[in-house]
SEMAR-462554 format. One record per residue: residue in three letters; x negated, y negated, z negated of N, C-alpha, C in turn. Coordinates in steps of 0.1 Angstrom, whole numbers, plus 5000, padded with zeros to 4 digits. Atoms other than C-alpha are relative to their C-alpha. Layout:
! SEMAR-462554
alaXYZXYZXYZ;...
END
This chain:
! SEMAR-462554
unk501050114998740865650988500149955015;unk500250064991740865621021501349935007;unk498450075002744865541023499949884997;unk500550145006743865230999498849915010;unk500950024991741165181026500549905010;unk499650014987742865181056501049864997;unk498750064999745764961042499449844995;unk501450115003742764651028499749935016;unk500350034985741864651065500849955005;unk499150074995744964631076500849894995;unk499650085008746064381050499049855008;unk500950134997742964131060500050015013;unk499650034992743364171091500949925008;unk498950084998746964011092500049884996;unk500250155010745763751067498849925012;unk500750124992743363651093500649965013;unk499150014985745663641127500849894994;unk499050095005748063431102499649914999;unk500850105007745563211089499849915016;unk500450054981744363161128501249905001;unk498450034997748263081136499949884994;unk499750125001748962851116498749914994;unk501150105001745962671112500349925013;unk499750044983746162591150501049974996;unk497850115004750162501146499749884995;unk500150125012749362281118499249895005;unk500850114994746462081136500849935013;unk499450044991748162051169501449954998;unk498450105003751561921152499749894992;unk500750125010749661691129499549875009;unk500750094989747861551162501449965007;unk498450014985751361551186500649894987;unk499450075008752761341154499649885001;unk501050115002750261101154499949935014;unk499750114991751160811176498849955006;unk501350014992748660741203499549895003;unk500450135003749060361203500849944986;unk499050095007750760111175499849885007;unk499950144993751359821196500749894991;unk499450105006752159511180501149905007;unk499150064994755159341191501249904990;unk499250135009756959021171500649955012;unk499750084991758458881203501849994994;unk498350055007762358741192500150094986;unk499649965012761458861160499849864988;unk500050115012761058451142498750014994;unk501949965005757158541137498949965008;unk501350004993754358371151498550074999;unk501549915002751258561134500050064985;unk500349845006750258881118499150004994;unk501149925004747758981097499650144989;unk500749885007745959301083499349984992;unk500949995013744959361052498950135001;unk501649925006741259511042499850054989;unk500049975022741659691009498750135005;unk501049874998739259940995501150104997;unk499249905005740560250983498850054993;unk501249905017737760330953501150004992;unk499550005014739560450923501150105006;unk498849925002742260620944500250135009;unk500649924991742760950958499050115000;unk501149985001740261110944498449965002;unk501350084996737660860954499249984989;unk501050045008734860740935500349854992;unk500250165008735460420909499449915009;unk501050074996734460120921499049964993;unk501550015008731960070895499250114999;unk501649914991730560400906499749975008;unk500650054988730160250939498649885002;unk501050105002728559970923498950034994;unk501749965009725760150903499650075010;unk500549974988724860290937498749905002;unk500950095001721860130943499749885014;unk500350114995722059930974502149955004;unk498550035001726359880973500049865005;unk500050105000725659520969499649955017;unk500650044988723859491005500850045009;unk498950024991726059661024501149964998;unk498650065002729159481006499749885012;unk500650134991727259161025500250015015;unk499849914978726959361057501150015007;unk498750024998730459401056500749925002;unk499350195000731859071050499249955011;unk500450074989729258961077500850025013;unk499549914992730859201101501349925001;unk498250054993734359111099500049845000;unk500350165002733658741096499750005019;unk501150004988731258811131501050035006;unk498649914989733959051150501249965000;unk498650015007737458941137500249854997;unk499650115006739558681132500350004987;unk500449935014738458721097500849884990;unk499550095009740658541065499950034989;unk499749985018739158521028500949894998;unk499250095010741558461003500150084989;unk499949975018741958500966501149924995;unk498750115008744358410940499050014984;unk500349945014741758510911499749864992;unk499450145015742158230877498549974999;unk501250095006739558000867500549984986;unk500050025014739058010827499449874994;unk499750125007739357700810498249984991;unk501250035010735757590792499949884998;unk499950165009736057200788501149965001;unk498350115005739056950775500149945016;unk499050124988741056780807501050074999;unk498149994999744356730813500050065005;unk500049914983746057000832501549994992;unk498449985010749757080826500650205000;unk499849875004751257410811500550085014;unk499549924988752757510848499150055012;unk500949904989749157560861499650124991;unk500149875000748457860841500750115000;unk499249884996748758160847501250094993;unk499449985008750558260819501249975000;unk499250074997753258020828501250065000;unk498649934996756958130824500050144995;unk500249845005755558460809500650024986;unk499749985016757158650778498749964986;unk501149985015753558620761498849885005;unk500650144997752658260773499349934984;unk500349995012750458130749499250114992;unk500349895003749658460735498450014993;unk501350014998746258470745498849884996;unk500950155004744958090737498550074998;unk501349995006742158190714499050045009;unk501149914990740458430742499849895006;unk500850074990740858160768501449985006;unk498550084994743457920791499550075016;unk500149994985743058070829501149875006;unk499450114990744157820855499950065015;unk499849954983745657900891499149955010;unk501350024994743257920914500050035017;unk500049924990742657990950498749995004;unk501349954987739358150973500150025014;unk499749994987739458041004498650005012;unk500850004991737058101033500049885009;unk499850114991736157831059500750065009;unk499150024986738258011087501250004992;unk498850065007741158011065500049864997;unk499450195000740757641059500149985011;unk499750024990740457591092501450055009;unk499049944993743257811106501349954996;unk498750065002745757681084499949805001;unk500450154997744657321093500449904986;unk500050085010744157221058499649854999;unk500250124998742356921065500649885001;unk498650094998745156741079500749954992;unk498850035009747456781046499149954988;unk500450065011744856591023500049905002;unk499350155004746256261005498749924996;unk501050025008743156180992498650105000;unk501349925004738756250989500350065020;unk500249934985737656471018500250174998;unk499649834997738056861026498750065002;unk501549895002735457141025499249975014;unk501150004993732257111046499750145004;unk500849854992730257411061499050014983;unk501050015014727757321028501050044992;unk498750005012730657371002500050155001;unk499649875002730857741011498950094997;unk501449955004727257811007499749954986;unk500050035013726757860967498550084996;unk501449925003723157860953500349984984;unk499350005018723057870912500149924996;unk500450155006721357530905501149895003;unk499050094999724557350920501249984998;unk498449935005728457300915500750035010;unk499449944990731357430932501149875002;unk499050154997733257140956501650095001;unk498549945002737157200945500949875008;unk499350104999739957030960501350044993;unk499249945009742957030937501549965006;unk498750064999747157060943500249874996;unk499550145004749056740944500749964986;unk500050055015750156780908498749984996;unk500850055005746856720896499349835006;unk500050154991746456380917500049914986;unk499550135009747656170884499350074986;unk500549985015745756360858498250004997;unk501750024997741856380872499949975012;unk500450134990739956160892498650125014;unk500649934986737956280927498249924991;unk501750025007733856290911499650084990;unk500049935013735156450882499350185000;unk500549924998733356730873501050114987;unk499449975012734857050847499750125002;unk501149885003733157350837501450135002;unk499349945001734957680844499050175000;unk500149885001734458070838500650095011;unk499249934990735058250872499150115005;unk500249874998734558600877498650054988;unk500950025013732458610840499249895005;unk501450065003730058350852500449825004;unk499850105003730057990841499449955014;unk499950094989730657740870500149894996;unk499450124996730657390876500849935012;unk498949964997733657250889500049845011;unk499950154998733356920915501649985008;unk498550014993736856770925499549875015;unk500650104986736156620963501649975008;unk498449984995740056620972501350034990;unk498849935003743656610968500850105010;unk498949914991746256850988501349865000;unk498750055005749356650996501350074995;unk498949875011752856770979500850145014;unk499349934989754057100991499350095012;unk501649914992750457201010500550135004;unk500049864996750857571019499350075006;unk501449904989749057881031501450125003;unk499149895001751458171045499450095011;unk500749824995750358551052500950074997;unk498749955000752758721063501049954994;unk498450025007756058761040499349924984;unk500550115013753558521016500149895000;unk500350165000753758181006499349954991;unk500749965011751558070986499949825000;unk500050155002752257660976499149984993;unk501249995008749257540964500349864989;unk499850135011750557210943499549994991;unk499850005016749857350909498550105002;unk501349954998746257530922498649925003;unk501950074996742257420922499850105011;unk500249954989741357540953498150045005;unk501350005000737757640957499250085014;unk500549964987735457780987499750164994;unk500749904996734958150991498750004999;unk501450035004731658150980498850105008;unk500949874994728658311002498749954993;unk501350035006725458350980499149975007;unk501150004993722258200988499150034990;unk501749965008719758330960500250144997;unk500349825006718358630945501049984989;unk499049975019720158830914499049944993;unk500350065011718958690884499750064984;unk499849895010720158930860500950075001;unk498549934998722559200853500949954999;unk499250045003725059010844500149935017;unk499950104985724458770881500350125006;unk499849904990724359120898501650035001;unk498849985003727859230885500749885007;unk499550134996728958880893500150025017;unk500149994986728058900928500450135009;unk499849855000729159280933501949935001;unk498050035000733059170921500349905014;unk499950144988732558830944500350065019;unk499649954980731959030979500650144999;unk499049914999734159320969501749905004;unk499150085001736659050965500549915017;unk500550044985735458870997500650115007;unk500349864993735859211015501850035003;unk498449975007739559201003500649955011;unk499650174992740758971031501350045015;unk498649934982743458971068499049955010;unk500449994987742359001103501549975004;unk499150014988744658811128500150105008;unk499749934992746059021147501449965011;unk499450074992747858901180501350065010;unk498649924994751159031199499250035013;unk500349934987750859281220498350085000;unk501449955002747059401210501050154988;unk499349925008747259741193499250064987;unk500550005014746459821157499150124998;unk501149864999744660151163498649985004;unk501450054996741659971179499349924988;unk500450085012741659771146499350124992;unk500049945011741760031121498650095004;unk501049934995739460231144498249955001;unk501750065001736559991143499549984988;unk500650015012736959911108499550144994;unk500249885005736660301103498849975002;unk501149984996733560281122498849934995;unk500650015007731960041105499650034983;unk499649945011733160181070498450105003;unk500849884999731460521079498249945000;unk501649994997727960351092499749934987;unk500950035014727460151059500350084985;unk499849895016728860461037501049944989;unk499250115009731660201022501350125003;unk498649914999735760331016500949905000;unk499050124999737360021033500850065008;unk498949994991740460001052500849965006;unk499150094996742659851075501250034997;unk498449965005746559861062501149985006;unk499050064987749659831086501149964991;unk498950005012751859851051500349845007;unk499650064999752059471061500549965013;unk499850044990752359471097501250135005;unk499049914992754559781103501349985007;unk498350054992758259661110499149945015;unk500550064986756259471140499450095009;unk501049894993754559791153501350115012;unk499349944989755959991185499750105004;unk500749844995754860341185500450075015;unk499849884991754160501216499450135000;unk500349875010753860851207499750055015;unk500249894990752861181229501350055007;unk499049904995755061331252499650175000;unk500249824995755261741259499150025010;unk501149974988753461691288498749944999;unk501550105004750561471274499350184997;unk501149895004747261681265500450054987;unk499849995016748261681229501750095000;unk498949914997751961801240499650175001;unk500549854994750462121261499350044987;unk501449975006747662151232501650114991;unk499549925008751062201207501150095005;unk499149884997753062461229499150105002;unk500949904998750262661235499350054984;unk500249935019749462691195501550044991;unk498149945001753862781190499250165010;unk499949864995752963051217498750104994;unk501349915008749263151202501050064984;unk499449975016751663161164500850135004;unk498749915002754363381181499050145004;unk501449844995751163621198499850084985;unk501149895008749463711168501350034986;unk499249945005752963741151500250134998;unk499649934996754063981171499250115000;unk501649925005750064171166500550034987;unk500050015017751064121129501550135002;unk498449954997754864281136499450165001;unk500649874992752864601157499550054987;unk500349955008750564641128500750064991;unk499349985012752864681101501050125002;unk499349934995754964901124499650164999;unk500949904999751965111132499750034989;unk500349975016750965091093500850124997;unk498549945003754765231089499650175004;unk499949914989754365511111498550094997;unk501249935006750865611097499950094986;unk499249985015751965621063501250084993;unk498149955004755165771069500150164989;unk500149845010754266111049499649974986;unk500250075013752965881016501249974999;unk498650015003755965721020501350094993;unk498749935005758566011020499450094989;unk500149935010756666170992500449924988;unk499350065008757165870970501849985000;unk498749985001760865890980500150124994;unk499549885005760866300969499549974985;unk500450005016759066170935500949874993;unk499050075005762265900930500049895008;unk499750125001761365600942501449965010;unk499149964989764065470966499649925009;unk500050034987764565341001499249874998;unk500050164994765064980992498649954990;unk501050045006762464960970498750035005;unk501049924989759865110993500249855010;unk499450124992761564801018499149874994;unk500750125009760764530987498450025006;unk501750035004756964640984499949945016;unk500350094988756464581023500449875001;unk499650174996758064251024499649964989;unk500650065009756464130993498449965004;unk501549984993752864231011500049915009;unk500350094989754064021042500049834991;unk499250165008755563691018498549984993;unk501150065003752163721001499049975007;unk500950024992750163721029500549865012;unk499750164995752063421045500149924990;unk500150115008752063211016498249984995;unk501450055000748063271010499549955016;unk500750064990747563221047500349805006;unk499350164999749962881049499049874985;unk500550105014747862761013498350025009;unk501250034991744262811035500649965013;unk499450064989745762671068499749834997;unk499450135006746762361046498849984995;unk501350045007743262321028499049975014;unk501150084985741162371063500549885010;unk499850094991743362121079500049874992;unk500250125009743061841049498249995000;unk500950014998739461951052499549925012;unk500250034983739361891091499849824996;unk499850145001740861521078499049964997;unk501450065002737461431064500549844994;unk500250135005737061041063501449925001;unk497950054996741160991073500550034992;unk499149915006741861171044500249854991;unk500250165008741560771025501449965007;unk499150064994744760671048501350084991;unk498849945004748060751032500750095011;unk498849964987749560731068499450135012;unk500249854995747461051077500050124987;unk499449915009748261221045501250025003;unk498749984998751961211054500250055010;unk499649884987751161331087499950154995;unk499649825008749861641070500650054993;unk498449945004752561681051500950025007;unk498949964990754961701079499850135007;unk500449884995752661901096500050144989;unk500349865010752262151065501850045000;unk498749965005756162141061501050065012;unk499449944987757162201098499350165002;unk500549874994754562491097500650124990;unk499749905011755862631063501250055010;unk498249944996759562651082499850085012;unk500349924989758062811116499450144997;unk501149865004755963041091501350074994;unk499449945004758963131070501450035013;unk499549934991761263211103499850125005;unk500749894996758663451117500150114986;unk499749885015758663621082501050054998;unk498249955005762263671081500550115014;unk499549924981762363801120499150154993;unk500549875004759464041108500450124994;unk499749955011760864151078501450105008;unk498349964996764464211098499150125010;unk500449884991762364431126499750034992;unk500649905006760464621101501150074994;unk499249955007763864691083500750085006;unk499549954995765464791112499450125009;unk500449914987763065021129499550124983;unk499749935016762565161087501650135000;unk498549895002766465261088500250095014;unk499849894989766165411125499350085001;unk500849905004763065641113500750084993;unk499649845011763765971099498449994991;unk501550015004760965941075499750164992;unk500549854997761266291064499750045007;unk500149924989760966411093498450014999;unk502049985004756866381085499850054995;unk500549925009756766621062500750125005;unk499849934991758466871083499050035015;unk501150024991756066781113498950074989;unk501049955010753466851083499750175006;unk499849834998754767221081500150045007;
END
């Protein structure tokens, strides 16, 4: 009993010196990995301007649905708060591409829907005709100097973007529709479930465009409509829902971002406001990366020193671990050579020890790896700090499985230079 005792102790013991180890390793190479600026730099790269996309991440991840977010009971208020925010701080750009559903007869031609060119064009009729569509905010009209490229009627106002329920929505339409409806015309549509009216105050001339990033997005064959910012109360559940999808959607949008500014200050304030209204938004570099200029840590930075001194803490409490198991050896050595006089043999006596260390480095590397995804908290939403911890878990497995193999080799060799009878002689 007290053999089983002694050897429990010494077992958790090691499992906690290991756990220490690489815990520490794993944070400090996870941090040293993690690039200290992303500078943006397009200079002779054919690129005048950048932008960053705002996605959520509900639904993925383990995150929460976004229609769980939305039965939250004040979701809708801080969606508002949000879109204020980046509108207020940021060179902020709604856009949409979401369809307007067909509810009255006019002309349109088969190459504005959406459907268009599709195996299962048609298909759908009965349900309903969607029509190409675009959501644009006033700094996106402004930024891409839409104004200028209309043939015809006038261009969105400051009023046009403000939508109360009792009025309609002012559209200006691609230069294919120029010859099929007239500028006054009004035409009922179905957008995001909730019946609209549709006023045409503009043409686009041919060829119009909007481009974000590696996007183009020709608008010829699109109704163009304002980004809509409500001005009344909900109404009913159905209006709630409506306005819930509207400023998620809203929410969806790019931040200019200018050469030479660095993307880390971005992502870092959108974190900050994320966190204070309890939201799971994010800034994405997926579009801006090729343009980004990592300047990383050196050895000598704080983050350098932080990860040689957690290598030399790993190889300390090794070499504690190494002693123990030595000292274990050496305690034990008279249990031992009796199970040798009752058959068992050398190497198998060898196995059980190094099975005890391989399981006590693979439970201490599987908790290592859970407290430092834990540590991640509100970063754990980023892909591009999931991949750090994978690097980091994969560099610590191969520093963990070296020390294991060194161990194993000392314990083997200082095994075959014992006389382990000799303990039961000492006995007598």
């Amino acid at each position: 009993m007290k053999y089983k005792f002694s050897k429990y102790i010494n077992l958790l013991v090691c499992f906690c010196l290991l756990t220490v180890g690489m815990t520490t390793f794993m944070i400090s190479n996870k941090n040293y990995l993690k690039a200290k600026h992303k500078i943006i730099d397009f200079d002779n790269k054919n690129i005048e301007s950048l932008y960053l996309r705002v996605t959520d991440v509900y639904g993925r991840d383990n995150q929460k649905t976004l229609f769980q977010f939305f039965s939250e009971e004040d979701s809708l208020e801080r969606m508002k708060k949000f879109c204020g925010i980046l509108n207020k701080e940021f060179n902020y750009l709604e856009f949409d591409t979401q369809s307007l559903l067909v509810l009255d007869d006019f002309n349109y031609k088969d190459e504005f829907r959406i459907d268009y060119g599709k195996e299962f064009f048609g298909e759908n009729d009965e349900i309903g005709i969607s029509l190409k569509s675009v959501q644009m905010g006033e700094n996106t009209y402004d930024i891409f100097n839409l104004e200028s490229q209309l043939i015809d009627g006038r261009g969105f106002e400051n009023n046009d973007f403000i939508f109360e329920n009792n009025r309609t929505v002012s559209a200006i339409l691609g230069h294919e529709y120029s010859e099929l409806i007239n500028i006054g015309d009004t035409v009922n549509f179905e957008y995001l479930s909730k019946n609209i009216t549709v006023t045409v105050i503009g043409f686009f001339e041919k060829n119009t465009s909007v481009t974000l990033n590696n996007n183009i997005y020709f608008l010829d064959e699109f109704i163009i409509i304002p980004s809509l910012d409500l001005n009344y109360d909900i109404l009913n559940e159905d209006d709630e829902r409506f306005q819930k999808i509207l400023y998620s959607l809203k929410n969806w949008g790019y931040i200019k971002i200018n050469n030479g500014e660095d993307f880390c200050d971005y992502r870092k304030r959108i974190d900050d406001i994320s966190k204070e209204l309890d939201l799971k938004y994010v800034v994405n570099e997926g579009f801006v990366y090729p343009y980004i200029r990592n300047i990383s840590n050196t050895i000598n930075s704080n983050k350098g020193i932080f990860l040689i001194a957690s290598i030399v803490l790993f190889l300390i409490l090794s070499a504690i671990i190494a002693y123990i198991y030595i000292w274990n050896y050496n305690k034990n050595k008279k249990i031992y050579s009796i199970h040798l006089i009752c058959g068992c043999s050398l190497l198998r006596l060898k196995l059980r020890i190094f099975f005890q260390i391989f399981i006590q480095f693979m439970l201490s590397l599987s908790i290592a790896s859970l407290v430092n995804r834990l540590i991640l908290g509100y970063d754990n939403i980023y892909v591009s700090e999931r991949i750090l911890l994978r690097q980091a878990v994969r560099q610590t497995s191969i520093l963990s499985i070296i020390i294991m193999i060194v161990i194993c080799l000392i314990l083997n060799i200082y095994i075959n230079k014992s006389n382990i009878y000799s303990s039961i002689r000492k006995e007598n």
